[in-house]
C-alpha positions in Angstrom: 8.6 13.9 8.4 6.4 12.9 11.1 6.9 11.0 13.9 5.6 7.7 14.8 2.6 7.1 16.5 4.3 6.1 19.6 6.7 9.1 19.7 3.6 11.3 20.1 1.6 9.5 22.9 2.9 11.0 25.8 3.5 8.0 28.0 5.4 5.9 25.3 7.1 9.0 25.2 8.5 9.4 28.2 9.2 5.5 28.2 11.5 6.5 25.4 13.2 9.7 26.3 14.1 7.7 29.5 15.8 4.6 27.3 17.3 6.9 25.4 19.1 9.1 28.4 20.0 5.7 29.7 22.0 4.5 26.7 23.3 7.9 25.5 21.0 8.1 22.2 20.0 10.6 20.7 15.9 10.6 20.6 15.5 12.9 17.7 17.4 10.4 15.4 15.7 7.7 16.9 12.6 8.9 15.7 14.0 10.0 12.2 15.2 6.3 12.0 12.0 5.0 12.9 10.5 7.1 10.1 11.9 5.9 8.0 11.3 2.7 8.8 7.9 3.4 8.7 7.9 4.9 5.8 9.3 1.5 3.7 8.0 -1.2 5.8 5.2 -2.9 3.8 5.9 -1.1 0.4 7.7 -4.3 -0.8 10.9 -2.0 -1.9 14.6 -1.0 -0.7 16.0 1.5 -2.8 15.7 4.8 -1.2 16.0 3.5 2.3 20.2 4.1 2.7 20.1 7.4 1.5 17.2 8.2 3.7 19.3 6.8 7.0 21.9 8.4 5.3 20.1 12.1 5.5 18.9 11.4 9.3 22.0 10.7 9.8 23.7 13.7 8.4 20.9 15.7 10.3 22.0 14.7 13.5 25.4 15.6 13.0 24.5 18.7 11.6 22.3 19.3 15.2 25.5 18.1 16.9 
């Protein structure tokens, strides 16, 4: 998958990796999550989108 746009500029990076130390998320799933959501948003559609938190999901525990 690739990651949003803002998980690649690296200020909005560091913006992030600093929120996510802060309140104990992990910043890998956050991007996979916001993939995702990425991914759906303006295709008009659901189906697909619970199994594909469901498989970020299952990733992170996996890395865990």
């Amino acid at each position: 998958m690739n990651k949003p746009p803002c998980f690649q500029e690296p200020e909005s990076k560091k913006v992030i990796k600093k929120l996510c130390e802060e309140n104990k998320i992990d910043d890998e799933l956050l991007k996979d999550l916001c993939d995702v959501v990425i991914s759906f948003s303006g295709s008009g559609r659901k189906e697909g989108i619970p199994a594909d938190i469901t498989d970020c999901i299952d990733r992170f525990i996996e890395r865990a």
